[in-house]
N, C-alpha and C positions, 0 to 999 in steps of 0.2 A: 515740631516747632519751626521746621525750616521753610514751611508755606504761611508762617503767620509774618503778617506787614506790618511797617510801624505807621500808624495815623494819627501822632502829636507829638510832641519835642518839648520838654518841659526844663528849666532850668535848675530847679530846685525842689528837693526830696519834700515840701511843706506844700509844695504843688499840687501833689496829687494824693491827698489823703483824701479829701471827698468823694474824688472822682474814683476810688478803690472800692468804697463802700457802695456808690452806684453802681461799677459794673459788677460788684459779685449780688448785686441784689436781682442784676437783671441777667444770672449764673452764664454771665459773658466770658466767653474763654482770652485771658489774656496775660502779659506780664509785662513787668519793665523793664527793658535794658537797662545797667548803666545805675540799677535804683543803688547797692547795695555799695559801691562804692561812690555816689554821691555821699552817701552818708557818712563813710569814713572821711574823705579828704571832698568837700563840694568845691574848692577852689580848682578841680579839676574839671567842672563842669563843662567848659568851653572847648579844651583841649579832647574829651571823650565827646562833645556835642550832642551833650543833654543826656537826658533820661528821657528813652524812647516806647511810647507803649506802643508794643504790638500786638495784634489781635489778628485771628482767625480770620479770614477772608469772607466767609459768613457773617457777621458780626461786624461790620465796615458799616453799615448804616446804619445801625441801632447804637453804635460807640461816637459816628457824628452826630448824632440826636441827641444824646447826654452832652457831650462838647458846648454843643450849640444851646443845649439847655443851659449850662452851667456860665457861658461868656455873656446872654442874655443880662439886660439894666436890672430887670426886675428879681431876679434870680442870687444866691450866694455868688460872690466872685472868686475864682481864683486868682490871687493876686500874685 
């Protein structure tokens, strides 16, 4: 886990529920910092600086293709 990088900063745990079902459907190796005590206290969000996904170094371009798929007009937003 100590060569996987973070590539998004998410504010809040309602964030990245899509984006979870996408990368395990494309069986992308990753996790969240930060997810599990968002959920207890989120007003800590700022203070921890987000919920960080990091990912395998391998998987750095197929996890900003989802990103980039996902912030698309056309596409579900994460809000």
């Amino acid at each position: 886990m100590n060569e996987f990088v973070t590539v998004a900063v998410f504010d809040y745990p309602h964030e990245i529920a899509v984006l979870k079902h996408l990368l395990e459907q494309q069986e992308i190796r990753y996790f969240f910092e930060n997810e599990t005590m968002m959920n207890i206290a989120p007003m800590y969000s700022q203070a921890l600086g987000g919920i960080k996904l990091k990912v395998h170094p391998d998987d750095i371009e197929a996890v900003r293709a989802i990103l980039k798929k996902l912030n698309d007009d056309s596409n579900l937003k994460i809000v």
